[in-house]
Structures are given as C-alpha cells and as structure tokens.
N, C-alpha and C positions, 0 to 999 in steps of 0.2 A: 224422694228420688234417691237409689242409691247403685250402688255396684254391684252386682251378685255374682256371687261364687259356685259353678255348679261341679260338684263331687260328685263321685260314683255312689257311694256308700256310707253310713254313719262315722263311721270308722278314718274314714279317708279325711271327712270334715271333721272332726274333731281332731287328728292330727295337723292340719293346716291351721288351725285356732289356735293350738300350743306354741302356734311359733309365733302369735302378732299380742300385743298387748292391749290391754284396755276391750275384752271380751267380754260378749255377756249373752248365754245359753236361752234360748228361747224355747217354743212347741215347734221342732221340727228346721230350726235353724239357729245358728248361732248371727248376734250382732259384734259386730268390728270397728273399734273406732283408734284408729291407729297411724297416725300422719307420717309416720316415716313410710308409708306404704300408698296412702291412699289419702284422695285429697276430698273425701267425703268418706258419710256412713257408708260399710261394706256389709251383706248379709253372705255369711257362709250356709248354704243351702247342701239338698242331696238328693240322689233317686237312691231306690234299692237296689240297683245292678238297672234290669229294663225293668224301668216304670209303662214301659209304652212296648206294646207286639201288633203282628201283622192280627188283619183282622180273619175270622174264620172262614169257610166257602162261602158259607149260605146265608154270610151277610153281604154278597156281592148277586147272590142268586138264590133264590129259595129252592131251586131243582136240585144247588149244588150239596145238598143237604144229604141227600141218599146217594149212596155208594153206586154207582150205575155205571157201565160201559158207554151207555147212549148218552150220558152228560157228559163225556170226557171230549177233549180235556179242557181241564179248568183253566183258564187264561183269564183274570182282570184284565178290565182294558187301564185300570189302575189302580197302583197298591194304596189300601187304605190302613190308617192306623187306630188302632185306639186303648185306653187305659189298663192296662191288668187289674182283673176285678178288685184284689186285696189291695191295690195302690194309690187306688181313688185320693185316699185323703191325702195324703203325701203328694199326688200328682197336683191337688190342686191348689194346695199351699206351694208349689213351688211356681206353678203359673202365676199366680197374683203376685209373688215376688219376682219372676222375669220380665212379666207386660210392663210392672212399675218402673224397670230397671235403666239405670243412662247406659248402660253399657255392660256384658257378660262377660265372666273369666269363665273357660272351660276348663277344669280342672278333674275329668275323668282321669283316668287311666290313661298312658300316655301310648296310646296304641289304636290299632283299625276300629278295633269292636270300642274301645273306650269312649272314642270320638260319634259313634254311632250312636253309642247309648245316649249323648249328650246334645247333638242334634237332631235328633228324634225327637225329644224331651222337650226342647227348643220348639220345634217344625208345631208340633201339635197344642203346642201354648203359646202356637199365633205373637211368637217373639223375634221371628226369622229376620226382621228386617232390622234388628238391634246390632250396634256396635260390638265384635265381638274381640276379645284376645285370648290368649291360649298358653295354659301354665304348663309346660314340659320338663319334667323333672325324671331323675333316675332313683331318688332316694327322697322317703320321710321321715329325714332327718331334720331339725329345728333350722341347720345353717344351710342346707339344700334348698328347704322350702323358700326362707326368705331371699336366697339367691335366687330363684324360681320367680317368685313375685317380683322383685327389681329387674330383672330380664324378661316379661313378659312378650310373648311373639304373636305377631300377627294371627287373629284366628282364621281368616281366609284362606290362608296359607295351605289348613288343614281338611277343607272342604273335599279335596280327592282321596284323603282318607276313608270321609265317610263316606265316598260315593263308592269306592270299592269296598267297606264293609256293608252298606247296604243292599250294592248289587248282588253279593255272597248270600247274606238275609233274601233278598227277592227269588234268588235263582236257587235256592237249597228248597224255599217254597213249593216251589214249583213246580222240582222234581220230588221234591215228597210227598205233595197233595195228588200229585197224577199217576205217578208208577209206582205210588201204595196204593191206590185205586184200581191201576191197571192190572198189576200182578196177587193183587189178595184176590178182586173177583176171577182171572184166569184161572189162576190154581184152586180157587172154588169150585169151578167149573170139574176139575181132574180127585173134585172130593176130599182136597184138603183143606184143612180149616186153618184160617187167616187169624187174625188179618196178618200182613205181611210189609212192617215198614221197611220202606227202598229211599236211599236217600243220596244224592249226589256224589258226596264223600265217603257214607260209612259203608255203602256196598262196594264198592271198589276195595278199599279195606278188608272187607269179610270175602270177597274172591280171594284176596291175595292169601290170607289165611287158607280156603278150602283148596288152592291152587300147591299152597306147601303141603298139608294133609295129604293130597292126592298123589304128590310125588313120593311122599315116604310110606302110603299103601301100596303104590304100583313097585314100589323098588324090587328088584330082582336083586339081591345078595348074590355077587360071584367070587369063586376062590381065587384067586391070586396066591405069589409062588416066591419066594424070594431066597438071595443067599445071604446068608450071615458067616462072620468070619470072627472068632472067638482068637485075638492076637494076643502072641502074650509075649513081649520084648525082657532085655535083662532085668528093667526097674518094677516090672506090674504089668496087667492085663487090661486089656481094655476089647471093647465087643464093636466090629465094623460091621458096615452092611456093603453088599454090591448095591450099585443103584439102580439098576432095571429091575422091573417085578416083570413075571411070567404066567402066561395065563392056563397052561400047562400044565403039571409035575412034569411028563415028559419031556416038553420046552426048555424047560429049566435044566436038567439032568445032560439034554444035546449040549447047550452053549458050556454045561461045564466042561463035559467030557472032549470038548472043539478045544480044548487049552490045555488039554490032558492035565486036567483038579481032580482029585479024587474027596469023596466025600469021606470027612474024619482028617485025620493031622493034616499038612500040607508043609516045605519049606518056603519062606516067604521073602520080602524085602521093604523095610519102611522107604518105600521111592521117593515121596516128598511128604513137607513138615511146612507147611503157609500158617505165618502167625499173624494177626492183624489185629491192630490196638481200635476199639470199637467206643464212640458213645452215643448216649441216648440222651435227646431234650426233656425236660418235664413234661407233662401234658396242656395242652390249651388248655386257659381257663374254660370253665362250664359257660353254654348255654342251656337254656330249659332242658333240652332233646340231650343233650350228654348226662348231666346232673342225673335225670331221670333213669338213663340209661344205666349207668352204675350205680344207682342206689338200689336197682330191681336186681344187679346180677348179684352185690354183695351184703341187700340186706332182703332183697324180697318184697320192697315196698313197690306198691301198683305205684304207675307213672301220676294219676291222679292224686295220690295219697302223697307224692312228693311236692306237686302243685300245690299243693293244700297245704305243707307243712311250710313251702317256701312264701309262701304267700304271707300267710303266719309273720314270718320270720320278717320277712317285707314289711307286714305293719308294726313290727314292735320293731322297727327301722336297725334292724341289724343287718340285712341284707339288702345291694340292691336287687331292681325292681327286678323280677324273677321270668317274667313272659319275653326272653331275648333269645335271638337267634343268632348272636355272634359270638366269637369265642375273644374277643379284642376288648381295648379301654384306650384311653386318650392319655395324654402328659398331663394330665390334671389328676387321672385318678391316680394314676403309678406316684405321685409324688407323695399324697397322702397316703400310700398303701408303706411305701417306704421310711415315713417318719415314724410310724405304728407297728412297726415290727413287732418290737418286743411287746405289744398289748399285746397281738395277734400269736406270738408263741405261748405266753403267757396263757391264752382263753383256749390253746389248743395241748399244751402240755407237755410243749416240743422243745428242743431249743436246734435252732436253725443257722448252719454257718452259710454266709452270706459270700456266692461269685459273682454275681449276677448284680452289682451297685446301681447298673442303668438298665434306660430301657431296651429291652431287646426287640425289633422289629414283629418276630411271631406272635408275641402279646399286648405289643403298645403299635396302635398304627390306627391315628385319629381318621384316616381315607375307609377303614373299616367297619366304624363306628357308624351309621346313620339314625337310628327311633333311639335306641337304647343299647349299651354297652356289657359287656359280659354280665356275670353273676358273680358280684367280690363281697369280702365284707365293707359293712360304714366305718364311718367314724367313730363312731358308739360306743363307750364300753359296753361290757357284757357280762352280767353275774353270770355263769353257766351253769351252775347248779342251780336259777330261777326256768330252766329253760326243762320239759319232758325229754325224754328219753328220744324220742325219733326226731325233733327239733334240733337238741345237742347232736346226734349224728349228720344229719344232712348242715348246722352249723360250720359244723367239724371240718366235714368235706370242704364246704366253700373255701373256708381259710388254709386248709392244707393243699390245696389246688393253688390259691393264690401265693402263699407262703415258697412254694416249688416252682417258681416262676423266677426267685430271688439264688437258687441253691444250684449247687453243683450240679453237672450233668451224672451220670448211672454211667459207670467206665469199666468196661470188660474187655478183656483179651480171649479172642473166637480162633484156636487151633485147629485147623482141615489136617488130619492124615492120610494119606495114600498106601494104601498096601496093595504091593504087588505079588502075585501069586502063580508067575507063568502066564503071564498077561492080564492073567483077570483080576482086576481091581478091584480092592473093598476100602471103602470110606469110613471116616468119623470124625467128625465138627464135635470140638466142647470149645467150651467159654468157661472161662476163669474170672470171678468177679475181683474186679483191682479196687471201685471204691464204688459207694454203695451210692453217694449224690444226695441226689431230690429223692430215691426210694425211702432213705432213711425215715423221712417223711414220714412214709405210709408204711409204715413196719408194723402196724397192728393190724390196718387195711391187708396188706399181703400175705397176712397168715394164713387169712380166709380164701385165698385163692390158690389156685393150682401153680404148683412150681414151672416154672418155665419148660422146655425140655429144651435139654442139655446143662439144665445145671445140676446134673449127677454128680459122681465120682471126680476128683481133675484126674489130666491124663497124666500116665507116668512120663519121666523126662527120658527122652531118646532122641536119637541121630537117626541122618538121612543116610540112607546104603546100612542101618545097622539089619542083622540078621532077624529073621523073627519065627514064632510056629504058629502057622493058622488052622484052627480046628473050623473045617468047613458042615454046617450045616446048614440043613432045607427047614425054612417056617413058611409057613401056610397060615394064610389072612381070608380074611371080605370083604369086598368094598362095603362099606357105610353108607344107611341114606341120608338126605340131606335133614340137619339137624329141626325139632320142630319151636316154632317161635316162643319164645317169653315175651312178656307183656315191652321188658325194654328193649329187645332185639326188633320187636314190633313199631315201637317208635321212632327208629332208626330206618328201617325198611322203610316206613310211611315219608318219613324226611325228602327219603329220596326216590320217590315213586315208584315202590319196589323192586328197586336197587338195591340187593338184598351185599352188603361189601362192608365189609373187615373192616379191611385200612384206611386209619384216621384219616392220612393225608389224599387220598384216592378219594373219600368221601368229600372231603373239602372242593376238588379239583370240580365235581358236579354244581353246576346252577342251583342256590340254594332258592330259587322260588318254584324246583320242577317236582316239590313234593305235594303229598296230599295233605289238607288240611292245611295248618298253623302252627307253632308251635303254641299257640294258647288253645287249638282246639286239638288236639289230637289224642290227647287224656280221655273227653270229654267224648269221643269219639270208641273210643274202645267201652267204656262205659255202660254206651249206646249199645253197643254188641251185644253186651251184656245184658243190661235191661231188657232188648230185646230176645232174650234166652238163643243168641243166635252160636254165641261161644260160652264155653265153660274153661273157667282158668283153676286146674288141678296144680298142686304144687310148682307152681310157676310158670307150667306148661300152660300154652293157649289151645284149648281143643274148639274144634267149631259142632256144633250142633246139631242131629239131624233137619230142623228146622231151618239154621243156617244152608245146609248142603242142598235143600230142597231150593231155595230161592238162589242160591248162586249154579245150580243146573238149568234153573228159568230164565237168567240173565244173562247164562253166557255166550259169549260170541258179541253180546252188543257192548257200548260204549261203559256201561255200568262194572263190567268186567273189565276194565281196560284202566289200570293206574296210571300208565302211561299217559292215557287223554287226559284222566284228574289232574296231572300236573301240568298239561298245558292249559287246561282251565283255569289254573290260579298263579299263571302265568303270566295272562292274558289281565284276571283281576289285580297283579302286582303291578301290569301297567296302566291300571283304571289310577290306581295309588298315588302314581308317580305323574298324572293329569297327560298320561297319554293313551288310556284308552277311552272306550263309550260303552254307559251302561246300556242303553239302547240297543247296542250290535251285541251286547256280550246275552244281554235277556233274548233277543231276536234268534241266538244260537242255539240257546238253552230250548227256548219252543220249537224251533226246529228238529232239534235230537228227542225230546217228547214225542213230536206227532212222529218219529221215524220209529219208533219203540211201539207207539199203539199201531203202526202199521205192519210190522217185524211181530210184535212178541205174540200173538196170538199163535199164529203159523206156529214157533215156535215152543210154545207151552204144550200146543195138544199133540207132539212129539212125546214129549215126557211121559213116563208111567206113573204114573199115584202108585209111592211104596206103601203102602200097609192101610193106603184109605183117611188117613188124619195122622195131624201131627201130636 
C-alpha cells in the first residue's frame, strides 16, 4: 500500500523526484521513500497529457458510423470513455498503481484541463472512490515543489474544476461531431467537397476573422481634406494642423475663406502655449495572452510557438507556470523578485535604478491572484547562453517586464500650441522626453518598433501673443480600412470576444471570462484554422481561406457566428468552475442550439451558391 503521485507528464515526474530524497526510477514510475514528506512508500506515476478520450460515435451506435443527415444528431445518452490506443501500457501500469493506492496526490498541471486529465485517469481506473489531495504549485522549482508537498490541499476542493473542463470536453463534442456532420453533408449537397470541421470555439474564431476580411474588402476609400499651417516663430518652425478634416476641397476652401485665410503666407498669433508634465507606469506584468501578444508583433513568433517555448522555460523551472491569465503576484513573490535583482539584471544585461522598493498595488494585489499568478521569473539561476535563441528572448522579456515593475516611471513634457490665424486655429502637441524610466529597459526592444508620434523635432521656444507667419496649405488624405489581424492582435481579440480594443487599461475594465476559448487553448485554436486549411498566416498577416469563407457564409446568422454567445458560454462554464453552475443545463443548452441549427441551416445553405463547384 502506498501513496501515488499522479503527474501530467514524464517531465513533470521526474521534476517532482528531484526535490525528495531517497528515490529510485522504476518502468514507468518513480519509488519515493522520504519521511520528511510522507509517512509511507510514495510512487511518483504519469499520463502522457490524456491517457483517456471521449469515445467515437459508433461505439455508442453503429448507424453513428456513416456520415448521414437521417442519424443526426448524435446525442449519447452518456459519455463513455476509454484508453488512447498508444497508451495502453502506460494507462495500465498507472491503474494497478491507483486501485493499490491509500490515498492520490494529483499533481497535474494546476489548471481546468490539468485536473481533467487526472480525473479522467482516476474515473476510468475505477479509483474514484480513493482519498484524494491536490498539489498546487506555480513553480518547478526544488523549494516550490517541497513547499507544495507540505501544504498539500484538499483534492475535493478541485472537483468543479473538472466538472467545468469536462463539460467544455462533452460540449466541444458535441458541436463537432453534429455540425461537422450537418454542414460537410449540406454543402455536399451544393457540390462542395468537405468534410468541413465546425467546432464550438474555432468557428466563431474563423467568422471573426472572415468578418475583418470582409470589412477591409468592402472598404470604400474616401478623400478627406485638411489645413495644415507650416509656423515659423523667431526661434524655428514647426508644422500645425487645423483639426477638422473636410470631406470636400470645396468645403474646406469655404470655412477658410469664412475667416478671410488665404492660402500661402498668412499673419498669425501663438494664442496659447499648455505645458503639461506627463508620466507613464511600466507595463503589467505578462500573462500568457500579453506575453504572446508582443512576442508576435516584435519577434513574429506564432502565439503557439511562444506557448511552447514558455512551457520549455516552465520545466527547466526558470519561469513560472506560463498557462495564466492574470497580470498580478502576491507579497510572497514581490519579495523574492526584490532580493534577486541583481541575478535578474545580471541574466538580462541591464542594470536597473530602482524607484519602485515596495509593492505597488497595479502589480502586487494577492485579491487578484486566484489558480496561478503572473508570468515572472524563479528563483533559479540561469546560465543564458545554455538557453536557444527564442528561449533567451521570450526569457528576456519575462525578466525585463518584471525588472520594470521596480523602475522609474517614462517622464515627458506634452507642449499643445494654438495658433491663431484670423480665427482659425492650427494646432501642435509634441512631447519632450525629460527621463526615459522603465523604457530604458527595453531600449533594444524599442528600436524595433515605430517611434511614437510626436516624438519628432522639439518645438522651438516661444511666447504667448508672440507674432508668427503661417504658410497655409491644403493636404488631401483617405480614410484607411480597418487594419487586418496578426496571429497576436487575434489572440487579444479572442480574449475578449471580439472586442477588437487598444487600450490596456479598457481591456482590463472587460469581464475576463467573456472571451473565447482559454488562455491555454486559444494558440491551440488558431492552429486548428490552420490544420484545417481554413486560414493562411502570410507574413504575419492572418488571411482566411476560400474554404474558410465558404463555411463562415453557411454559418452565418446562427449562434456559430456569434463571439459574443462564445463568451457567454464560457461564462457560464467559469461558473460550473466556481461550483455554481450545472453540467446538465449547460449540455441541455448545447443540444438545444444543435437541433436549432439542424432545423435553421438547411434552409439556409441551399440559399448559398456553390463558387466554382469544389473547394
């Protein structure tokens, strides 16, 4: 009889081994005998990710086997599970180690899908009725882990987790076994060739996508009309605009000649001169969905490909755990981040003057913290040159992200001038950088990006009421369509149920559960697009696919086209999470919106034209 350990992954167990003493590597598990820990033998076990998947149609139905209209839809009246073929042995060596077991640590991944994978594993090796606790950690790092193990929690605790990652698993099912069924043979029918996978998540995704396309094919370009006033005072010149544009030439030409301005010289008056001393905060630290976001705009790396590196990074326990969706940390981490400075300038090549000695509320606020805590670095040292080239960047990032959390704020002075002209007013805002802050930071970062505007020329120095001469001239523009997504703009959008918004803080103000997907699946999800040749990513541009635009003209109008419902669906699953919703009403909803689709999309597919007869 002993204790077992269940791990996601080989990886994960063998890190958890390094921290206890008195170990010894077995076929498929490690043995533990370690009394500061455990008051018997411990066997550290693992799956491979999922050892255990839902089972196919047509082992619930043999009709469910052929692609047919007349079988739909497929509904179990319960989900069954059973072994992935490659994992047999593995599944069954971990069974004979559960059934023996006095009691299970769950020791997944400390997240929805983690918990999922591990009672799954559990459910199906007939070990359900065993003692369970639950290691929840943010780092594997040797003094985390053992901290981890001494604070073991409740595994009950964590049952609503998996009920809401497995209702996610049952209901992703569901819509992907029925309305890839319903929409491949539809559009069969119209002589395009399928199949055609439709999936809860990633078709709302691929509208949002064909919905931007669509906007920046329809754009109509219009000219626009504007005055520009070329000032030029005793000290230097500088270029103002008026601020209404005109949709005219003529337009434009009346409101001047209403103030009797003639175009070319003008006598002028600097009317007023507003100085205003300006600063800027560092940035919040990363979560997955930030991290990813700037690693696409300044190194071009897909959101997946940074998952993967940070993941990396996660088991050689130099970062924590990476799959978070908060930009916060506790008075626990801030303290260790702050004894380790200088490691951390050191492994990043910086040296850093320190404003910022405490916590500041924007980055340290334990009430913000719930599953897991920003993206910082461990405790760790760090050889960096043992580390690849995309590894040491996204390292890089973490630590200069967190290192800028300690540093001065980015301190400019923003100059408004007024010029008057016979009434008609021309403007100019510059900014004067006074001290550079937390940018100093990322001074190799910011080379690669676009200068600000307005940090041109500084203006010359002059007074209010001093005289001036405006050279007035007419520029002609076009409106711009709206810009088209990159892979990281796309994951930001998805965050927030396409809520396509800029600014940080505006973004934060949104409900962070009204997005689509997770932030561990949402990588995984563009992927998807891909695989399914539904988008094509050209130099960092996301294009969608004719194949793509074919199944987003057959979906739309219903719920599958609607980000907005995706986010109240996993809104709904955040409060299965939190042991206030029912998988029962939330699957009950899901079949429901099914049969309204096989009742809706027919109608609405043989509307559609077959372009060119196959895709």
């Amino acid at each position: 009889m002993s204790i077992v350990i269940l791990a996601e992954k080989p990886s994960q167990g063998r890190a958890y081994a390094e921290a206890f003493n008195h170990t010894n590597k077995k076929g498929g598990y490690i043995e533990v005998n370690d009394r500061r820990f455990f008051n018997q033998k411990a066997l550290i076990t693992w799956g491979f990710g999922h050892l255990v998947e839902l089972v196919e149609p047509q082992d619930y139905k043999e009709e469910w086997k052929k692609w047919s209209l007349k079988t739909l839809p497929v509904f179990p009246d319960q989900f069954r599970f059973q072994v992935a073929k490659d994992k047999r042995k593995q599944f069954n060596l971990v069974k004979n180690l559960l059934q023996s077991a006095t009691e299970i640590i769950v020791a997944t991944d400390c997240d929805r899908e983690g918990e999922n994978i591990a009672r799954s594993i559990i459910q199906l090796a007939g070990a359900a009725n065993k003692p369970t606790k639950r290691l929840w950690i943010n780092s594997l790092e040797t003094d985390e882990i053992q901290k981890g193990f001494r604070r073991l929690r409740e595994g009950n605790h964590y049952i609503p987790l998996y009920r809401e990652a497995q209702t996610r698993q049952f209901s992703d099912w569901l819509v992907g076994m029925n309305a890839s069924r319903l929409y491949t043979l539809l559009l069969q029918q119209k002589g395009l060739r399928g199949p055609f996978s439709v999936g809860r998540v990633q078709t709302p995704t691929l509208y949002l996508i064909y919905k931007r396309q669509k906007e920046i094919e329809n754009f109509k370009p219009e000219p626009f009309y504007e005055w520009i006033g070329d000032t030029t005072v005793k000290n230097g010149h500088f270029e103002a605009i008026h601020r209404k544009r005109f949709p005219s030439e003529q337009e434009a030409k009346n409101v001047l000649k209403e103030h009797g301005v003639a175009e070319g010289e003008n006598k002028g008056v600097i009317q007023r001169i507003e100085k205003v001393q300006k600063r800027t905060k560092s940035p919040k630290l990363h979560s997955l969905s930030s991290l990813q976001s700037k690693a696409n705009k300044l190194w071009k790396y897909s959101p997946s490909e940074v998952l993967k590196i940070a993941q990396g990074l996660y088991e050689k326990k130099l970062i924590s755990y990476p799959r978070t969706d908060t930009h916060f940390i506790t008075e626990n981490e801030f303290a260790y981040l702050k004894e380790r400075l200088s490691d951390y300038q050191n492994a990043a090549g910086i040296t850093l003057e320190v404003a910022y000695p405490n916590a500041q509320k924007r980055f340290v606020d334990g009430s913000k913290v719930q599953e897991h805590y920003a993206i910082i670095p461990t405790k760790q040292p760090v050889n960096i040159h043992s580390l690849s080239d995309k590894e040491r960047t996204i390292y890089r990032e973490v630590i200069l992200t967190t290192l800028a959390m300690f540093a001065p704020d980015y301190e400019y002075e923003e100059t408004k001038v007024v010029v008057n002209v016979n009434g008609f007013l021309f403007e100019k805002t510059g900014k004067t950088e006074r001290k550079k802050g937390w940018k100093a930071i990322f001074a190799k970062e910011e080379s690669k990006t676009p200068q600000i505007k307005g940090e041109e020329a500084p203006l010359p120095i002059m007074t209010e009421g001093e005289a001036c001469t405006v050279a007035v001239k007419m520029k002609e523009g076009m409106t711009k369509p709206p810009k088209p997504f990159t892979e990281g703009r796309l994951i930001q959008v998805m965050k927030k149920a396409g809520k396509d918004i800029e600014d940080e803080e505006a973004r934060e103000m949104l409900n962070r559960t009204e997005g689509i997907g997770t932030e561990a699946t949402r990588a995984a999800i563009i992927e998807t697009l891909k695989h399914q040749k539904y988008i094509e990513v050209k130099k960092n541009i996301v294009h969608i696919t004719e194949k793509g635009k074919t199944l987003c003209r057959a979906v739309e109008g219903t719920l599958l086209s609607s980000p907005e419902m995706t986010g109240k669906w996993e809104r709904y699953l955040f409060k299965i999470g939190n042991g206030q919703g029912s998988q029962d009403i939330f699957i009950q909803r899901i079949e429901k919106f099914i049969l309204s689709l096989m009742e809706n999309a027919p109608r609405h597919v043989i509307q559609l034209e077959a372009e060119g007869g196959g895709i």
